[in-house]
C-alpha positions as CSV (number, residue, x, y, z in Angstrom):
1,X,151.2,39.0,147.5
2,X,154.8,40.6,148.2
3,X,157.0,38.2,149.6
4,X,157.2,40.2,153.5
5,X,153.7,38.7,153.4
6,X,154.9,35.2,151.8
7,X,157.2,35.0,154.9
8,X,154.3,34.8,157.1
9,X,152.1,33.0,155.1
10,X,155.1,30.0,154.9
11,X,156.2,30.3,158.1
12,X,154.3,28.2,159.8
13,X,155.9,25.3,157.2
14,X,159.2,25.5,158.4
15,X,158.9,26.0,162.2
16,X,158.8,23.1,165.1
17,X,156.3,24.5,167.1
18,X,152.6,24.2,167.2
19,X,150.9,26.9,169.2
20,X,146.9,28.6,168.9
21,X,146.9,32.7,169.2
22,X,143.3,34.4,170.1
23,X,143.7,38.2,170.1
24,X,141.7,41.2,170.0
25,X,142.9,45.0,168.5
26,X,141.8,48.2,168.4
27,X,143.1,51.1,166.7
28,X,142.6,55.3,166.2
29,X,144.9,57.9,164.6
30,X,144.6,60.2,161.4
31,X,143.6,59.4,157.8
32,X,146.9,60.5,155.6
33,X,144.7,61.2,152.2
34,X,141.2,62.3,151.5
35,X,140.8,59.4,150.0
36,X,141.2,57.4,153.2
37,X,139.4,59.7,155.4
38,X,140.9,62.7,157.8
39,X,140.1,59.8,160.8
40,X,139.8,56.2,161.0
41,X,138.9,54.0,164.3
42,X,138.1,50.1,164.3
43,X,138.5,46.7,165.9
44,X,139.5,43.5,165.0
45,X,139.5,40.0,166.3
46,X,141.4,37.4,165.1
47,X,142.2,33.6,165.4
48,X,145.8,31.0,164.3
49,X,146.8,28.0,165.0
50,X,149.1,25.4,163.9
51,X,148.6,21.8,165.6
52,X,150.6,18.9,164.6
53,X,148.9,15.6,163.7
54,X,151.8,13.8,163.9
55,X,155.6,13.7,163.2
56,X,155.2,14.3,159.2
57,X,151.9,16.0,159.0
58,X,150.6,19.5,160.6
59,X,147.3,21.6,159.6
60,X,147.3,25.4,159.9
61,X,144.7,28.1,160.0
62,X,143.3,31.3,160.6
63,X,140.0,33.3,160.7
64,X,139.7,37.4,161.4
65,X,136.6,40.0,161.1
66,X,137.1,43.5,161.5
67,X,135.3,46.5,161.3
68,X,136.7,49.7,160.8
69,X,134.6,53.6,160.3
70,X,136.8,56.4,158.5
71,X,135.5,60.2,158.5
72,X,135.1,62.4,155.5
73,X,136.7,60.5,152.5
74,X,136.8,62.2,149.2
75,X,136.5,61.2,145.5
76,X,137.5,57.4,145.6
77,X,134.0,54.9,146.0
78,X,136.3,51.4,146.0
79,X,137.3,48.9,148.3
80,X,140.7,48.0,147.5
81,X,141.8,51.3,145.9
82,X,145.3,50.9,146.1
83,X,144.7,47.7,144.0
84,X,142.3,48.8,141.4
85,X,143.7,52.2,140.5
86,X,143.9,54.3,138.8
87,X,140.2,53.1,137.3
88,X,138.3,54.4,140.1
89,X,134.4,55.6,140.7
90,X,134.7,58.7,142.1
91,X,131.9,61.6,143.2
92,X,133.4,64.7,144.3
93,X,131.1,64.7,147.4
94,X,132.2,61.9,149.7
95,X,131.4,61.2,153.2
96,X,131.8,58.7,156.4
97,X,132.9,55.5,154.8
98,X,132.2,51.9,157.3
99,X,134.4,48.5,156.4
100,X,133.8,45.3,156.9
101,X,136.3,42.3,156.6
102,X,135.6,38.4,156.9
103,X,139.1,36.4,156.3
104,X,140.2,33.0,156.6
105,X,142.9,30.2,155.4
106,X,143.1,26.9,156.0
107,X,145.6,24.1,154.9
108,X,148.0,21.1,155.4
109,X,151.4,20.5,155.4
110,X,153.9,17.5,155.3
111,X,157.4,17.3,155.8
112,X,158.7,13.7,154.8
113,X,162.4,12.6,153.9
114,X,163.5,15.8,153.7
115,X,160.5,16.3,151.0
116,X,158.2,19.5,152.5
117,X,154.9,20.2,150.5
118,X,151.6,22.1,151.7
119,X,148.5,23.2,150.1
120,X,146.0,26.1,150.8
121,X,142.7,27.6,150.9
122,X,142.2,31.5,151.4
123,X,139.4,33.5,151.7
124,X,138.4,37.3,151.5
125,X,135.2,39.4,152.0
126,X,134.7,42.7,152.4
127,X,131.7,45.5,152.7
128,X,132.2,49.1,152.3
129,X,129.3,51.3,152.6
130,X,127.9,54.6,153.7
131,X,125.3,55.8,155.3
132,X,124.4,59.5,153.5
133,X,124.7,60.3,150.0
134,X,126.2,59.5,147.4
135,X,125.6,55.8,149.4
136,X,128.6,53.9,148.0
137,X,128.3,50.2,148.2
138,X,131.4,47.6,147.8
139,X,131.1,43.5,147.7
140,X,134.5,42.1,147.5
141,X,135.0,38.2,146.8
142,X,138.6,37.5,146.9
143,X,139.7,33.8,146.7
144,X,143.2,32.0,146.1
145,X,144.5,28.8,146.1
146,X,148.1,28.2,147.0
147,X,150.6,25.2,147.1
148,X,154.1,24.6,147.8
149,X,157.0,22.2,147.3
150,X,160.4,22.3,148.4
151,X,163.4,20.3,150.4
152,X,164.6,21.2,153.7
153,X,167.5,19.8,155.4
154,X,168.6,21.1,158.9
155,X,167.7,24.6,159.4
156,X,166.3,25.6,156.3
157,X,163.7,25.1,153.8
158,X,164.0,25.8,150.0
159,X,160.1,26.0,148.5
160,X,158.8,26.9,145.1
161,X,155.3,28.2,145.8
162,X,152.6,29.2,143.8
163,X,149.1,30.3,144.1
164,X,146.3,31.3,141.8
165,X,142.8,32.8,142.6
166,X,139.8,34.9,141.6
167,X,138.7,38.6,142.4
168,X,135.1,40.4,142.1
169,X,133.7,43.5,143.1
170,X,130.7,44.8,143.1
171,X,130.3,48.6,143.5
172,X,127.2,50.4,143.4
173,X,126.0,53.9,144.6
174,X,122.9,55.3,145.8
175,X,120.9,58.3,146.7
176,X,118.3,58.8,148.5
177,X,117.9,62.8,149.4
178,X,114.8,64.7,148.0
179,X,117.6,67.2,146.4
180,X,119.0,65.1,143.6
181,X,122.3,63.2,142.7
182,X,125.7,64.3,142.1
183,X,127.6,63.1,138.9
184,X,129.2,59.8,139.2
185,X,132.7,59.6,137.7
186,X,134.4,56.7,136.2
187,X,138.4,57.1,135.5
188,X,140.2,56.5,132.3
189,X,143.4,57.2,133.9
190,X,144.6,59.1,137.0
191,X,143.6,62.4,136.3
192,X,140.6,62.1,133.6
193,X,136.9,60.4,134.0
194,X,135.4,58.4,130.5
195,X,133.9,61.1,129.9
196,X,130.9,59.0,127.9
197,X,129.8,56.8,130.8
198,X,130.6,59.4,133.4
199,X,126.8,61.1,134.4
200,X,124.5,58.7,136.1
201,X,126.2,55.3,135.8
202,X,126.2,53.9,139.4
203,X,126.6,50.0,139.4
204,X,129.9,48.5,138.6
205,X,131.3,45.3,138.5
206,X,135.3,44.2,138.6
207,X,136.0,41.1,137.5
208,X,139.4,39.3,137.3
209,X,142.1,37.0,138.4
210,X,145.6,36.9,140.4
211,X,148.7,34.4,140.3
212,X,151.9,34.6,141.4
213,X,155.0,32.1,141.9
214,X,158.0,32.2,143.9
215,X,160.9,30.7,145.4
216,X,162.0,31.1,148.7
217,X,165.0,30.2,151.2
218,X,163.8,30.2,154.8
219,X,165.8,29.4,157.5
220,X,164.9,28.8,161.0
221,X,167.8,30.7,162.0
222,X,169.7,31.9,159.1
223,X,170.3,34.0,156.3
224,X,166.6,33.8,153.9
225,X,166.2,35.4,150.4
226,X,163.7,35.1,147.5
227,X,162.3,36.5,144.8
228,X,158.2,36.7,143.6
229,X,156.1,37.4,140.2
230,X,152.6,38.4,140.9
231,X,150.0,38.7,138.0
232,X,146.5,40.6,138.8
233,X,144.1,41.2,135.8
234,X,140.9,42.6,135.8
235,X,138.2,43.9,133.9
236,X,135.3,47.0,134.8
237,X,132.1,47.0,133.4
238,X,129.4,48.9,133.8
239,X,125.3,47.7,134.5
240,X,123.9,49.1,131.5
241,X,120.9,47.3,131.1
242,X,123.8,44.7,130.0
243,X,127.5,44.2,131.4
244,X,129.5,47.1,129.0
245,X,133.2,46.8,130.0
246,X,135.2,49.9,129.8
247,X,138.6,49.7,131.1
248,X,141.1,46.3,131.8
249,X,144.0,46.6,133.9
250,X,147.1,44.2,134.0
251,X,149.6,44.3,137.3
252,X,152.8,43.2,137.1
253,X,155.2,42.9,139.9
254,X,158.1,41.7,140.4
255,X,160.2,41.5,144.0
256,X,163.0,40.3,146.2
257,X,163.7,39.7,149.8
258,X,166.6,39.2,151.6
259,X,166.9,38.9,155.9
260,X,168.6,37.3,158.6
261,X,166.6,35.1,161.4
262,X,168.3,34.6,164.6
263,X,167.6,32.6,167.9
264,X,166.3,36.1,169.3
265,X,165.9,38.8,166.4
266,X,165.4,38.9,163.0
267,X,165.8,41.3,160.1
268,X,164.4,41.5,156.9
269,X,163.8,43.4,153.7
270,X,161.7,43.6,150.7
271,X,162.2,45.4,147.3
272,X,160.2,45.3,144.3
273,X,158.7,47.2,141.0
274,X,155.0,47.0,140.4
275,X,153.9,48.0,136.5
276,X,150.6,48.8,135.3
277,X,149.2,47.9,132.1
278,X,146.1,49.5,131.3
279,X,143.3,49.3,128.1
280,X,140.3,51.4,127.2
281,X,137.4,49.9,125.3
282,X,135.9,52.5,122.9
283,X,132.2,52.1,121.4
284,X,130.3,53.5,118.5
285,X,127.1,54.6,118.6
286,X,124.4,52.9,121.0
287,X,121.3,51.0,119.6
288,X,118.6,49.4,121.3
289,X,121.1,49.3,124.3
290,X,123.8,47.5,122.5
291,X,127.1,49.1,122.1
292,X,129.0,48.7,119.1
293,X,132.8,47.8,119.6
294,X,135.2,49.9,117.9
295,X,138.6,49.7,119.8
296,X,140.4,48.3,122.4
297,X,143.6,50.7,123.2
298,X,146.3,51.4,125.4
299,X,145.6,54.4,127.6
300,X,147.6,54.0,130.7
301,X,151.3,52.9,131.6
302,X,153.0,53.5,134.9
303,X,156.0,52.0,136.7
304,X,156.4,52.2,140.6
305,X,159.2,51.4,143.1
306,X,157.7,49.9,146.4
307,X,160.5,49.1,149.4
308,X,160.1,47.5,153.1
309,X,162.6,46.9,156.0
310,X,161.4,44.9,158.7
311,X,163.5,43.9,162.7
312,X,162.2,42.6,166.0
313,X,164.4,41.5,169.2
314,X,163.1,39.4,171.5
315,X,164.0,39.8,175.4
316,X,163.7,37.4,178.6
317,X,162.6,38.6,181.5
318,X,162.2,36.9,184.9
319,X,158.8,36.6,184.4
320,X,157.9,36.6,180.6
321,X,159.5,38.1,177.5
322,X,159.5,41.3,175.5
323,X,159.6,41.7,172.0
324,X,160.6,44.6,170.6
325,X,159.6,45.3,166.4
326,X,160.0,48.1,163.7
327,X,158.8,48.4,160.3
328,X,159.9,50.8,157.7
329,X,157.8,51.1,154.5
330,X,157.6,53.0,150.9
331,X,155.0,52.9,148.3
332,X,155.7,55.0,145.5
333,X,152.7,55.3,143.8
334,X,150.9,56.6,146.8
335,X,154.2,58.7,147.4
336,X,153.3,57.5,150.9
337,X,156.0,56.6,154.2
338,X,154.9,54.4,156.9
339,X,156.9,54.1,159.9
340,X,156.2,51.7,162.5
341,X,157.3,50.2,166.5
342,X,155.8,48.1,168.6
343,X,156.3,46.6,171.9
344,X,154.6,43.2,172.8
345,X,155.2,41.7,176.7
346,X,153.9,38.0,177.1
347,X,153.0,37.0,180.7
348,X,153.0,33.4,181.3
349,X,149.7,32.5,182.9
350,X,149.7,28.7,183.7
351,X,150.6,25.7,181.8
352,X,151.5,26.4,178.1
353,X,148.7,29.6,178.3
354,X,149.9,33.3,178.5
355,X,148.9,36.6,178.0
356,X,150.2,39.4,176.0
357,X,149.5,42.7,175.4
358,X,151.0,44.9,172.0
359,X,151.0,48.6,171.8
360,X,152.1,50.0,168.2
361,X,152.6,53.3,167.3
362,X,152.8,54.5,163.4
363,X,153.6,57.5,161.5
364,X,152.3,58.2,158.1
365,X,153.9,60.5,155.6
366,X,152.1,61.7,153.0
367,X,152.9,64.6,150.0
368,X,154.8,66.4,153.9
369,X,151.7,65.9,155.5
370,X,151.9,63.7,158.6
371,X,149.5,61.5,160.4
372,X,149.8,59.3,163.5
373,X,147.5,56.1,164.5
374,X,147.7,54.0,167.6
375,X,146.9,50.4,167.6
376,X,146.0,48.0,170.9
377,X,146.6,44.4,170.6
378,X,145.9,41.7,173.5
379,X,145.2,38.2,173.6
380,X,146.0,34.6,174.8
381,X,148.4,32.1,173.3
382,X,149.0,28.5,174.2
């Protein structure tokens, strides 16, 4: 969790108000790698809200589903790529790939004597599948635990927060056609299968864990800064009559923000370095479906610079407001550029209740290759 996203995840601890969001979004544009697709469409609904019990306590939370299709991706068979690379199942075939995402958190806060403490519950799972051959089939379990505790005095809030969870996925991939399979490929690295469990081995399983801790200063208008360590660990095994592990995978990274909030606008910025670890597990020969243990060695190591810069003004108008946003992001690894604007107008409807509606407009860069995708949000807030 990089700490752009532990802004808005802690947000909601150090702001006065209490309001409930309910908006639906659609989006289309272009897939920027094969391994995303050459076109992705999808919808989401989603649902937040922070009510205050009383002066010291408040309860926050938020539930989403979305659904999204994306044509004619290649090679890559996991949900969550970006996370569990490079140890991929790959075919070479590929096809129309359908997601599915079910997300909530839930939690309680209390600001007392200066003394400002909350405590979470969050909630991820996924489905990826397709409906041709090779069939790919993803589960994803994704739960965390987080907590914070901290002292705020006038406008700003100084929190050490930590959270701690567990991951699983479940990836399996069939076929159905009358004209045979196509070799399934399980990656040592980011260029070469294992070659000895790469034929007809289609069920996988990824098991591990994530923690992180930080400390953050966040203002409600003021300068905010902090920095982040984020541990995710994970193991693949194969179904081989019994679970036979193959690969581990340690993630290290490490980051800093820094920003400016403002009664109207706000600027941000995030910088980090994410290092992977990874192990290969190498066997002897197999009897009576057992698999002898010979070695576990290092077989990949790989450093990569990730970078985000984040503004948004907000403007009155007679009737409503506009806010205007802009995103600028880098990932490294996926030598990927994501630029982003968005306008979103709120039209007060009666009472605390008003609409909005949010166009936003992106622009993928990829190895020169560019991409576009338009996103549609609209909803109620009160």
């Amino acid at each position: 969790m990089h700490l752009i996203t532990i802004l808005i995840v802690l947000t909601s601890l150090v702001t006065d108000t209490a309001r409930t969001d309910l908006f639906l979004s659609g989006q289309f544009g272009q897939g920027t790698q094969v391994i995303e697709g050459r076109q992705t469409a999808g919808f989401a609904v989603e649902a937040r809200s922070v009510y205050d019990i009383n002066a010291v306590s408040r309860v926050f939370g938020e539930a989403s589903y979305s659904w999204q299709d994306s044509k004619q991706t290649r090679y890559v068979d996991n949900a969550d790529y970006r996370m569990t690379a490079p140890y991929w199942t790959v075919d070479t075939i590929g096809g129309d790939m359908r997601r599915e995402i079910y997300a909530f958190r839930g939690g309680y806060r209390m600001l007392k004597n200066h003394v400002l403490w909350h405590a979470a519950l969050q909630f991820r799972a996924e489905q990826s599948y397709r409906m041709r051959d090779p069939r790919a089939k993803n589960k994803v379990s994704d739960l965390r635990v987080e907590a914070s505790i901290g002292f705020q005095w006038k406008n700003y809030g100084l929190l050490v927060a930590g959270y701690g969870g567990r991951y699983k996925q479940n990836n399996e991939i069939r076929f159905y056609s009358e004209l045979g399979e196509t070799t399934i490929y399980h990656m040592a690295n980011d260029t070469e299968p294992y070659a000895r469990f790469s034929s007809n081995n289609k069920v996988s399983y990824y098991s591990g864990y994530r923690a992180g801790v930080g400390l953050q200063l966040l203002p409600t208008t003021g300068f905010m800064a902090g920095v982040q360590y984020d541990l995710f660990k994970f193991t693949k095994e194969l179904t081989i009559n019994t679970q036979v592990p193959i690969v581990r995978l340690q993630t290290h990274t490490v980051s800093a923000q820094f920003g400016y909030v403002a009664e109207r606008w706000r600027v941000h910025g995030t910088a980090g370095m994410e290092m992977k670890r990874g192990e290969q597990y190498l066997y002897g020969d197999n009897a009576n479906n057992y698999y002898e243990l010979l070695l576990i060695t290092p077989n990949y190591s790989a450093n990569y610079l990730f970078a985000n810069v984040y503004g948004d003004y907000r403007l009155n108008l007679p009737v409503g407001d506009m806010l205007f946003a802009g995103m600028v992001n880098y990932d490294q690894y996926l030598q990927h550029w994501t630029e982003q604007v968005q306008v979103r107008y709120t039209f007060p409807i009666k009472n605390r209740y008003s609409w909005f509606v949010a166009p936003k407009a992106c622009v993928h860069q990829y190895n020169q290759a560019n991409a576009w995708q338009i996103i549609l949000e609209t909803g109620v807030s009160f």
